[in-house]
N, C-alpha and C positions, 0 to 999 in steps of 0.2 A: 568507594562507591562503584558499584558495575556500572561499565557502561552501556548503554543503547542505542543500539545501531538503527538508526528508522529510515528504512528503506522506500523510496517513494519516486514511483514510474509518473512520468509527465508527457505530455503529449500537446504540441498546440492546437489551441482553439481562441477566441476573441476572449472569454477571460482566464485563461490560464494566469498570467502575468497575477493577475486579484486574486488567484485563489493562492496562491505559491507565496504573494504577501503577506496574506492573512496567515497561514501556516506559517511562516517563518516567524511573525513576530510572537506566533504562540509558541514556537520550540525555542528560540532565544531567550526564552523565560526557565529550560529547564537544564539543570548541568549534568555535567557528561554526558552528553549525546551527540554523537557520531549521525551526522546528516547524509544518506549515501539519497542525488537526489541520480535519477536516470532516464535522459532523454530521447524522448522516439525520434530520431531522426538522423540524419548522417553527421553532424559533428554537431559540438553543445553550444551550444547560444552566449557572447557575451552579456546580452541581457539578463540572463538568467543565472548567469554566475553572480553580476553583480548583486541579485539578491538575496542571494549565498554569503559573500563577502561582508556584505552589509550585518546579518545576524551574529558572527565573530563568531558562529558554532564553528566544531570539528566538520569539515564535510570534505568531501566527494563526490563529484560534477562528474558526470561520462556520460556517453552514447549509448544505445545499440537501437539500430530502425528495426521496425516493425517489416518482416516478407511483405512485400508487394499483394502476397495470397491472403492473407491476415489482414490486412491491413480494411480497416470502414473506413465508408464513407463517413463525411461530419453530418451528411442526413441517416443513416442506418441508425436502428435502436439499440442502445445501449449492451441486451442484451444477444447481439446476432451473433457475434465471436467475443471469447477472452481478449480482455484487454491486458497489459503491462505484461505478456509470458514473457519477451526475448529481453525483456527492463527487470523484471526480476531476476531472472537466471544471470544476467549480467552483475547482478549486485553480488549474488550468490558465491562466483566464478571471484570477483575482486575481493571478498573475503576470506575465500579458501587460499586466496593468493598470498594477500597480504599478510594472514592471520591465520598461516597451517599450525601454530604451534597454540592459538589463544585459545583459554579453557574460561575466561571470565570475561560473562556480558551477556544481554541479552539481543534478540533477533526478531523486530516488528516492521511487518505491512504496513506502511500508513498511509491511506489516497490523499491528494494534493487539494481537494475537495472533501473532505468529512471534517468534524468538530471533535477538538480532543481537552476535556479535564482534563488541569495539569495532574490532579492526584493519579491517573491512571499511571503516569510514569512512576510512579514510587509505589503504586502496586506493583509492575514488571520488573522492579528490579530484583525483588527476593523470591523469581522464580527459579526454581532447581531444577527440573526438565522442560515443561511445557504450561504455560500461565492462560486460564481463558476465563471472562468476564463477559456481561450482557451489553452488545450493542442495540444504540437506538434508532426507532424509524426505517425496519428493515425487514424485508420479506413478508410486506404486506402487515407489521406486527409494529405496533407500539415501541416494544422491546424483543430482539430475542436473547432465550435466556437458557441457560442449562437448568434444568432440575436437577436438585440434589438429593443423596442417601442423609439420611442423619448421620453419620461419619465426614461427611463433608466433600466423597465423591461423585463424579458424576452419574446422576441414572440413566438421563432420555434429556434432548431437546424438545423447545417448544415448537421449534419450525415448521410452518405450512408449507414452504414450496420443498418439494421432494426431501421429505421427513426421511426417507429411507439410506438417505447419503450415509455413509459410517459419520463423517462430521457435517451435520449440517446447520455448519454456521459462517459467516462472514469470513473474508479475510483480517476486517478491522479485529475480531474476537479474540485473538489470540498471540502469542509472544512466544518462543522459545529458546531455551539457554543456548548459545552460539555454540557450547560443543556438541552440541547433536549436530550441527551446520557439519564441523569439522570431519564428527567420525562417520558421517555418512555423505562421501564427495561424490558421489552419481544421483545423488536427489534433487530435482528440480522442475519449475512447472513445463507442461505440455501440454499443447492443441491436440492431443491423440487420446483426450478422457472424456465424457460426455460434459455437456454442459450443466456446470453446477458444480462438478466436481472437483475445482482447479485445488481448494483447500483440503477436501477428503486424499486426494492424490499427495499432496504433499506430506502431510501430517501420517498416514498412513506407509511412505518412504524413511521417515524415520523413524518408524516401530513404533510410532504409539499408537496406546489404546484407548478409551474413555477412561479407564483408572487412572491411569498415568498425569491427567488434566487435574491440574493445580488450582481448585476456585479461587480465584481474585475480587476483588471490589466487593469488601465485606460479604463474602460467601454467596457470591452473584445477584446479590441484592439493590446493587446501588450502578444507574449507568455513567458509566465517562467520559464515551464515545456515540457520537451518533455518528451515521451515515447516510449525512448531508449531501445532495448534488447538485450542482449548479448545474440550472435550467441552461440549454443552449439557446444561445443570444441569436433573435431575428434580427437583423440590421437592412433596414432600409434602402441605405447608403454603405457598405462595407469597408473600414478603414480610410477614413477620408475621402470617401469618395471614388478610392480607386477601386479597378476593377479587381477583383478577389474569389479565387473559386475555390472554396473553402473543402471542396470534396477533393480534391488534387492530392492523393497519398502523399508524394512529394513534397507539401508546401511544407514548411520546417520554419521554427524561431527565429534563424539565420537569417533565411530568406525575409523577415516580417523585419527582422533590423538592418538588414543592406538595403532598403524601400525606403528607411529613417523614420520607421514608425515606431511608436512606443506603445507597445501590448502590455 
């Protein structure tokens, strides 16, 4: 059975800790998956390993912070700057590492906040280049979805916000066979592509095309992933009462467990 590497940037915030739960006891449920989880901050959090540990998957706990220059505030919107670039490319970097010579498995984005059917993971596993399916609850759409040929390749997406992207669709959409990771080792994302385009830049570093895209989940018909986000928590009182300044780029998981809190 191939395995699945699911790649997932974290960053603290007041429910991090519940959403990384919740995700954990959902991939605990699927085998051979390879957990690579990657933390915005200067060194990984024992709390947050231990809910690593806890799941008995395969994983993979690291670092890399977020530039100072990149870096939002925990009031700025969601959409001012990419989030997880220097978290993925870090994951990207320890698979090329570990794994120059693996030609079997696949290669998924999964945010630490979205909702995933187990079935999606036994669609990705029998992708051959690159595997995409409809996510839900995104870019203004119910669903977005590829349209298909009668042959069963891609023609056009449905997507409203900046339809013109070569790929314009989510990063949750898609999964690709890890040797394209492999044979192409300078592919990775950057703050130097317009916004929107963190997944077009990728996908298109590894030579593909819209033919190339492998319909999954019974021929894009069926969703398995939404993408879910947890509202950010107004707290009255922050953390017991102490005092907490949640915009501080510096504050890290570390810091929230050398306080003795439990996030």
């Amino acid at each position: 059975m191939p395995m699945i590497y699911f790649v997932t940037p974290t960053h603290f915030r007041p429910a991090q800790r519940a959403d990384l739960i919740r995700l954990s006891q959902t991939l605990a449920q699927v085998p051979n998956l390879h957990w690579i989880l990657i933390e915005d901050s200067d060194t990984t959090s024992p709390s947050i390993g231990e809910i690593l540990k806890r799941t008995r998957l395969q994983f993979t706990h690291i670092n890399a912070k977020t530039t100072s220059k990149k870096k939002m505030k925990y009031s700025d919107p969601s959409w001012k700057l990419p989030r997880g670039v220097e978290q993925r490319n870090a994951a990207l970097h320890w698979i090329r590492t570990q794994f120059s010579s693996l030609r079997r498995g696949v290669l998924y984005f999964g945010d630490d906040d979205n909702t995933y059917d187990w079935r999606l993971f036994s669609e990705m596993r029998t992708i051959k280049k690159a595997g995409i399916w409809p996510v839900g609850i995104v870019g203004g759409l119910l669903a977005e979805a590829p349209t298909l040929f009668d042959n069963g390749s891609v023609s056009h997406f449905n997507a409203l916000w900046k339809p013109e992207r070569p790929f314009p669709i989510d990063m949750a959409a898609f999964a690709v066979n890890i040797s394209l990771i492999i044979d192409h080792p300078g592919v990775e994302f950057s703050y130097s592509v317009p916004r929107g385009y963190q997944e077009s830049h990728f996908l298109q570093g590894l030579n593909l095309e819209k033919f190339d895209l492998e319909a999954k989940a019974d021929l894009c018909t069926k969703v398995y992933v939404w993408h879910t986000r947890t509202e950010k928590s107004v707290l009255e009182k922050p953390l017991e009462e102490k005092v907490i300044n949640f915009e501080e780029a510096d504050f890290a998981p570390l810091e929230a467990h050398a306080l003795g809190l439990e996030l």
